[in-house]
C-alpha positions as CSV (number, residue, x, y, z in Angstrom):
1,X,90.8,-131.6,67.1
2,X,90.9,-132.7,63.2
3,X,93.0,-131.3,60.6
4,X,92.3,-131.9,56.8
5,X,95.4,-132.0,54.6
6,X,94.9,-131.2,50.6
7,X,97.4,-130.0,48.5
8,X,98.7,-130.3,45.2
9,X,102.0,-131.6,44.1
10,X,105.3,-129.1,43.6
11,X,105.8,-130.3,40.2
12,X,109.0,-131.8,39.5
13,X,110.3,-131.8,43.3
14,X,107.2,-133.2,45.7
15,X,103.8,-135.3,44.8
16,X,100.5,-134.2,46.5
17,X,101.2,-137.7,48.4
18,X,104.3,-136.7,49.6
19,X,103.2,-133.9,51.2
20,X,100.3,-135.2,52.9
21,X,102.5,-137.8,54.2
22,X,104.9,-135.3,55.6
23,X,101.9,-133.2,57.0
24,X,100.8,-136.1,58.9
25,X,104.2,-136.9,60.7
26,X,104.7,-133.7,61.9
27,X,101.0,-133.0,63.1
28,X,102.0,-136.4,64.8
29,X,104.8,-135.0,66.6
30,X,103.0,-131.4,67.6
31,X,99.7,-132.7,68.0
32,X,99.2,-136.1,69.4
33,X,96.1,-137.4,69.7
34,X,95.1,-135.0,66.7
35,X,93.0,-136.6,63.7
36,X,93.8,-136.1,60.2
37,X,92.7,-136.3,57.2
38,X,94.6,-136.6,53.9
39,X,93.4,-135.5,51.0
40,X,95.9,-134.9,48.0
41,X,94.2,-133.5,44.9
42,X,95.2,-131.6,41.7
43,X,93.3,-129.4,39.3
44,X,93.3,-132.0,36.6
45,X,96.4,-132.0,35.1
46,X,99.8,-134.4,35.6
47,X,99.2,-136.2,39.0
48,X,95.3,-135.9,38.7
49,X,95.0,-139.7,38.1
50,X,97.4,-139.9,41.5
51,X,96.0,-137.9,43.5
52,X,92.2,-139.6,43.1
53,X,93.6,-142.9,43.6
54,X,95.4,-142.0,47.0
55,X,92.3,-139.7,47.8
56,X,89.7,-142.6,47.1
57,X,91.2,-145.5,46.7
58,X,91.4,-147.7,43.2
59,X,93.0,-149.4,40.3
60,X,95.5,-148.2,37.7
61,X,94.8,-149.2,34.8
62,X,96.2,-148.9,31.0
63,X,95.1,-148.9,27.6
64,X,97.6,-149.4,24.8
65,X,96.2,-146.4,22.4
66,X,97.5,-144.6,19.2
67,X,99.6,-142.0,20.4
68,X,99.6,-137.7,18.7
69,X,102.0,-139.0,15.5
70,X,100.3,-142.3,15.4
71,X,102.5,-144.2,17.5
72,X,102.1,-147.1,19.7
73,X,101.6,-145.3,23.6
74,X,100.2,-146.6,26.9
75,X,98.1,-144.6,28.3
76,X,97.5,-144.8,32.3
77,X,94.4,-143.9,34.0
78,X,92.4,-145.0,37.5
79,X,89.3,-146.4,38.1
80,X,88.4,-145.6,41.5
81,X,86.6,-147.8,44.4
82,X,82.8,-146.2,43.4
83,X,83.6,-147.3,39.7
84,X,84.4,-143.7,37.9
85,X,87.1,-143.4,35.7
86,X,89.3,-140.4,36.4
87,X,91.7,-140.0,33.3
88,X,94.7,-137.4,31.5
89,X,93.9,-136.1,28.6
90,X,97.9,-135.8,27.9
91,X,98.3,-139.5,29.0
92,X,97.0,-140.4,25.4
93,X,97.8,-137.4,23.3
94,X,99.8,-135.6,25.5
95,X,102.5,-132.7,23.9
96,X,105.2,-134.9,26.0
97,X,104.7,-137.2,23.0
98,X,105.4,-135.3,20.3
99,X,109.7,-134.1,20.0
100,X,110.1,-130.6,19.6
101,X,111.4,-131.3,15.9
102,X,108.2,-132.4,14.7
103,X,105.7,-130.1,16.3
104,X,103.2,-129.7,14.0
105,X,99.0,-130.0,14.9
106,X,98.5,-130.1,11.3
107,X,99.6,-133.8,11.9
108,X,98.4,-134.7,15.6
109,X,95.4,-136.8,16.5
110,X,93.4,-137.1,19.9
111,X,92.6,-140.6,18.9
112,X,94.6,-142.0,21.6
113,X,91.9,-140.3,23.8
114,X,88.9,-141.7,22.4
115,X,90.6,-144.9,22.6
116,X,91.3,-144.6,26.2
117,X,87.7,-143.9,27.0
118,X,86.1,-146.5,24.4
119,X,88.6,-149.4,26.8
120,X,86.8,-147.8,30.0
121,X,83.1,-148.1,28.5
122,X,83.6,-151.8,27.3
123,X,84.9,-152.5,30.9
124,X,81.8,-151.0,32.0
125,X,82.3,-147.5,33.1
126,X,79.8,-145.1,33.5
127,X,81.3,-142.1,34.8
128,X,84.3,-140.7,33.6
129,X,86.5,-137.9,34.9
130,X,88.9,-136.4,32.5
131,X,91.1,-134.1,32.5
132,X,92.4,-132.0,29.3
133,X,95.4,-130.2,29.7
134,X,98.6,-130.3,27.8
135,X,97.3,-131.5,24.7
136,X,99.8,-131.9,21.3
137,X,96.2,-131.6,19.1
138,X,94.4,-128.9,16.9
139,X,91.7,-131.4,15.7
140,X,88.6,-130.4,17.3
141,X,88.3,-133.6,18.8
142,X,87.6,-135.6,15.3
143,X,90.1,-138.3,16.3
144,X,88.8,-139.0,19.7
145,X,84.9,-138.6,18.4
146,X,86.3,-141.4,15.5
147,X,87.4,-143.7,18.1
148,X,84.6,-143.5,19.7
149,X,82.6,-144.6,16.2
150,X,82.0,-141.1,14.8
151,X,82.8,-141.1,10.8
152,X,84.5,-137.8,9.0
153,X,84.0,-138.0,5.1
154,X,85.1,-135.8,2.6
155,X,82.8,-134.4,-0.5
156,X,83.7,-137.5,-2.1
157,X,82.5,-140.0,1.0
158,X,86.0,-140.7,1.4
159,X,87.2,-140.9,5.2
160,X,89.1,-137.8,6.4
161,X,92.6,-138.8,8.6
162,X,91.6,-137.1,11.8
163,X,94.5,-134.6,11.9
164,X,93.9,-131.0,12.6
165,X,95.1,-130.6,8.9
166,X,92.4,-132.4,7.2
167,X,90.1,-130.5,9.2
168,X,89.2,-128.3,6.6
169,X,88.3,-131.4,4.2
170,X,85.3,-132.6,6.5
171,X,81.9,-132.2,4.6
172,X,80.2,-134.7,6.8
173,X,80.0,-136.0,10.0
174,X,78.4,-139.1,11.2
175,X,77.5,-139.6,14.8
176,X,74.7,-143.1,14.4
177,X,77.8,-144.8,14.7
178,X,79.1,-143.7,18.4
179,X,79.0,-146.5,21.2
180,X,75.4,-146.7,22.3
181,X,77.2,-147.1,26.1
182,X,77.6,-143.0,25.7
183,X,74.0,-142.7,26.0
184,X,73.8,-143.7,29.6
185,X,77.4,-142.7,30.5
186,X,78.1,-139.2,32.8
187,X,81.2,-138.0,31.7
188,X,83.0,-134.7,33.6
189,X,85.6,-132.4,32.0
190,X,88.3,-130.8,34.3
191,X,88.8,-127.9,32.2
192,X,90.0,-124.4,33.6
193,X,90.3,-122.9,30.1
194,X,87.4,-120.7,29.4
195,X,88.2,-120.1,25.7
196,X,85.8,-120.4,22.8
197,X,86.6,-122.8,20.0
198,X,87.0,-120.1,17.2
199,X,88.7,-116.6,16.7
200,X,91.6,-114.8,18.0
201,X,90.6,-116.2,21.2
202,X,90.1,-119.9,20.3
203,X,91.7,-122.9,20.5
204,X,94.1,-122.2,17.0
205,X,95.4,-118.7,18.2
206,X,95.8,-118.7,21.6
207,X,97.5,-122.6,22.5
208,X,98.1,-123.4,19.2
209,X,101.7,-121.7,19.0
210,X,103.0,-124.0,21.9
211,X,102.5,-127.1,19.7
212,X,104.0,-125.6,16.7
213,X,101.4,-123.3,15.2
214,X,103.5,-120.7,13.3
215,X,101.5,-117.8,11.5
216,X,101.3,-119.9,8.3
217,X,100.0,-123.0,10.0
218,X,97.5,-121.4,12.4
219,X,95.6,-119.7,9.8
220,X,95.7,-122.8,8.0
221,X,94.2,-124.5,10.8
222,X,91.9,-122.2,11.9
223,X,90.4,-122.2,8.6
224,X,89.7,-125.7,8.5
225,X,88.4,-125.1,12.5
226,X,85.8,-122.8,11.1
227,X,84.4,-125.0,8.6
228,X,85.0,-128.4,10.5
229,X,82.9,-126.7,13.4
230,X,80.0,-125.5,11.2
231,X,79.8,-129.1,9.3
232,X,79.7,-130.6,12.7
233,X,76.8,-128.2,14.2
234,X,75.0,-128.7,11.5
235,X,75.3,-132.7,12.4
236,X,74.2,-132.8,16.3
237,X,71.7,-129.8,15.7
238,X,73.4,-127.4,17.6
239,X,76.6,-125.1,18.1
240,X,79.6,-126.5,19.4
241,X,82.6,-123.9,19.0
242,X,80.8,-120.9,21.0
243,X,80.7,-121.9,24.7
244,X,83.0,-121.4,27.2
245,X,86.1,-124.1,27.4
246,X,84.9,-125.6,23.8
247,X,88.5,-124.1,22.7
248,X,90.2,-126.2,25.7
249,X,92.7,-128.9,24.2
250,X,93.0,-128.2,20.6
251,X,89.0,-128.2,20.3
252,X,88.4,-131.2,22.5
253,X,86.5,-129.5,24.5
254,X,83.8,-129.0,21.9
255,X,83.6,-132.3,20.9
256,X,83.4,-133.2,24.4
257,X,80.8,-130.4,25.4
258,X,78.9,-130.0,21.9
259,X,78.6,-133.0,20.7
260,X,79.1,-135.7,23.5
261,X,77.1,-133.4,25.9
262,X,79.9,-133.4,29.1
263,X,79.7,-130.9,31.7
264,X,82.5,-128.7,31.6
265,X,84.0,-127.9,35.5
266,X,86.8,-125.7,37.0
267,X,89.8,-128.4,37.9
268,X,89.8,-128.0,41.4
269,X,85.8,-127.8,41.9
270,X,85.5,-131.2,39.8
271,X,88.2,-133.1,41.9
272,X,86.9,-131.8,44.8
273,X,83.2,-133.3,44.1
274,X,85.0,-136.4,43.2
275,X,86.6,-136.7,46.5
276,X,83.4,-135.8,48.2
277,X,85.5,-133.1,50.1
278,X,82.9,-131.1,51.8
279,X,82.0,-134.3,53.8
280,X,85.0,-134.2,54.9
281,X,85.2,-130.8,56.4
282,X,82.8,-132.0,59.0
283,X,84.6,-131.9,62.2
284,X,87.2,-129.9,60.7
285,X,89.8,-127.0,63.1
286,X,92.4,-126.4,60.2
287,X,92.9,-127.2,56.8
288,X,96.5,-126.9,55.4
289,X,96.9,-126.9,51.3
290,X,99.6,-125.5,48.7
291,X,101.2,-125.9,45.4
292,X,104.5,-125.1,43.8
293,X,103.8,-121.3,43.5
294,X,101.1,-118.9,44.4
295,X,100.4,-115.5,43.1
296,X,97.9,-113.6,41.4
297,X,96.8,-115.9,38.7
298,X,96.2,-118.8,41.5
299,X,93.5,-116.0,42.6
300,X,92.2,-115.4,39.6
301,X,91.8,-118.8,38.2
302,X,91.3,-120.7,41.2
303,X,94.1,-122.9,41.8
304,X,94.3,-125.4,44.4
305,X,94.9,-123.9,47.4
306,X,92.1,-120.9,45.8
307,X,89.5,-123.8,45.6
308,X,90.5,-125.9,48.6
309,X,90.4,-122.1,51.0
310,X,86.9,-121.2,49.5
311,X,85.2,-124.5,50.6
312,X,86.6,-124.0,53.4
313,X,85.4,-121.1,53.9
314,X,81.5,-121.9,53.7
315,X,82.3,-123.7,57.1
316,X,84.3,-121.5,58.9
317,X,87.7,-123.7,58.6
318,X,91.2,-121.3,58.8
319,X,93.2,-122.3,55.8
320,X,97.0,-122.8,55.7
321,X,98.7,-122.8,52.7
322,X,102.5,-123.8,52.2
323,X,103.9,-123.4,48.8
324,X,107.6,-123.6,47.2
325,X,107.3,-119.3,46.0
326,X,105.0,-116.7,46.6
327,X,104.0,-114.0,43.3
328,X,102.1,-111.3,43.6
329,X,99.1,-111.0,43.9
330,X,99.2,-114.1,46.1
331,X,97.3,-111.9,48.9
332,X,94.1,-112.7,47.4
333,X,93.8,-115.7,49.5
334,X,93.6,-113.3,52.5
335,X,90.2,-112.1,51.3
336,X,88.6,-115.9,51.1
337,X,89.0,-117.1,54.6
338,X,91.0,-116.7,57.1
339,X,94.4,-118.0,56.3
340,X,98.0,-117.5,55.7
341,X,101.2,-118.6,53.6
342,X,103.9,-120.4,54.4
343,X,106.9,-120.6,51.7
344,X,109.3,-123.4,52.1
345,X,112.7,-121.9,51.1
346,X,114.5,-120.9,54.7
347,X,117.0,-118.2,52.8
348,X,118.5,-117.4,49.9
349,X,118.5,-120.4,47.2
350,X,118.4,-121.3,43.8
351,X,115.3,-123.0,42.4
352,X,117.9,-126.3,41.6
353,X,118.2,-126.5,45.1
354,X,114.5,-125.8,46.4
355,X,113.9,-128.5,44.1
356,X,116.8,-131.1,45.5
357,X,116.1,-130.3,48.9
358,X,112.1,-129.8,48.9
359,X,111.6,-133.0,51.0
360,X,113.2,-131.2,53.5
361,X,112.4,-127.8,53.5
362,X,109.2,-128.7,53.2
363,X,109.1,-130.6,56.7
364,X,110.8,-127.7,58.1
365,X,108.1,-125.5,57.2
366,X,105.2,-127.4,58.0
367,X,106.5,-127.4,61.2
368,X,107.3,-123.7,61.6
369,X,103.9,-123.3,60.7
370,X,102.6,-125.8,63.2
371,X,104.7,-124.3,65.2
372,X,103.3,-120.9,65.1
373,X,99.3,-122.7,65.3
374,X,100.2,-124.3,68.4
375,X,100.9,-121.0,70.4
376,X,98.2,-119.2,69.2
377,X,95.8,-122.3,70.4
378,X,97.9,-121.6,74.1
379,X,97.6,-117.8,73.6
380,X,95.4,-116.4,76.7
């Protein structure tokens, strides 16, 4: 008998480690003799970085970068045992960075990200993993493409500050300049955001508000978008703002997509192929996953335990999700494989203390659950 363990951290109150760990003592107790396999992920967001390096194995490593406002950060990121770099977006221009007094993309820079990934290609990384969400930048990428050796001149040959406010001063983009190590380097976006780079459904309009885009400054920056995006088609010979996830980070996406030519995957999918996680369902009985909260939009956007259960179907493995709150909609997972769902809270409670206590109520329900597995193994 096997069982494979893989799910994401309860954000705030458990890591993905942390429940794998606790997975495996109780499957000790119930199960002896029973093999298991850990496998925390994420869908490439805060704890991606951790989750790979437990999954794989590795070395965390940091680059001092320029942070959003052009501060001094460190930026953390793995490189794992079969020498990809798996990497946060937000650990180098992350929103985190950025106080909620000066909010303000017109003034933000993904430069810290270009920087991260220039310090992995002179180390000699060839494949990168990175993941994009919760950005503090509306720049289309121009900071992170300048790091990266990319020049941004104005109609006077000046150089344009890469801010998503000077944006709409670019006349010309340079791209000779870009590390020649990008030509044989593989690099994989974990991007769940399918939203183009321009419009009422772009980058500016729909995530711009939650770093600081009132009305006044998202037109603003939305018609420096426009303009940045056509000077910069015009430059690599092709469109960069109309495919899907080219609006993901404040643009990033395009620059990563359009010009840099990354493929664009679903979070879970991409970590999944990174862990090699169908080899691992070989041998397989149960698999057991989860995440903070489940419901409808887990479904529909394939969250982890949505991704983990639909491998799992293609080989006929049960799925077993536990998960802090169920939503609705949640019954969705019932139509990928066979499976069910466990929540953690034992009665009435307040989130403060689901949160405090979510070492052990989680135990306690991985074991009810095992609980329930083992006597329907013994049922005649």
């Amino acid at each position: 008998m096997k069982f494979i363990f893989a799910p994401d951290s309860f954000k705030g109150s458990l890591s993905a480690m942390e429940c794998c760990d606790i997975l495996e003592r109780v499957t000790a107790r119930l199960f002896p003799g029973c093999e298991t396999v850990s496998v925390p992920v994420a869908d490439g967001g805060e704890g991606t970085v951790d989750a790979l390096l437990r999954a794989m194995g590795g070395t965390r490593m940091q680059t001092v970068v320029t942070g959003p406002l052009f501060e001094q950060e460190t930026a953390e990121w793995g490189l794992l045992s079969d020498g990809t770099a798996v990497m946060e977006m937000a650990q180098a221009s992350g929103l985190p960075y950025v106080p909620a007094d000066r909010k303000d993309p017109r003034n933000a820079t993904s430069l810290g990200t270009g920087e991260m990934i220039a310090d992995a290609l002179r180390r000699g990384v060839r494949r990168i993993l990175i993941g994009i969400g919760g950005s503090a930048t509306n720049d289309g990428g121009m900071g992170m493409l300048k790091a990266l050796g990319a020049r941004f001149t104005d109609r006077d040959g000046r150089e344009v500050s890469p801010v998503g406010g000077e944006m709409k001063n670019v006349c010309s983009a340079d791209f000779t300049g870009l590390m020649p190590e990008l030509r044989e380097t593989r690099i994989t976006v974990i991007c769940d955001v399918t939203n183009p780079l321009l419009g009422e459904n772009g980058a500016t309009f729909i995530y711009g508000p939650q770093k600081g885009a009132v009305p006044a400054i998202r037109d603003e920056l939305e018609a420096g978008m426009v303009s940045y995006a056509r000077v910069v088609s015009e430059a690599v010979g092709r469109d960069i703002a109309g495919f899907p996830g080219a609006g993901a980070a404040g643009g990033l996406g395009a620059a990563l997509g359009g010009v840099l030519g990354a493929q664009l995957k679903s979070g879970i999918d991409a970590v999944l192929d990174a862990v090699d996680f169908d080899r691992k369902l070989e041998g397989v009985s149960l698999a057991i996953t989860g995440e903070g909260r489940i419901d409808g939009q887990s479904v529909r956007f394939g969250k982890v335990p949505v991704g983990v259960a639909r491998r799992c179907a293609l080989k006929g493995i049960p799925t077993l999700a536990i998960v802090g709150g169920i939503g609705e909609g949640a019954e969705g997972l019932f139509d990928l494989c066979e499976s069910t769902i466990m929540t953690i809270a034992n009665g009435p409670m307040t989130l403060e203390k689901a949160m405090t206590d979510a070492l052990e109520l989680y135990e306690n329900a991985a074991e009810r659950l095992l609980r329930a597995v083992r006597i329907g193994m013994n049922l005649k």
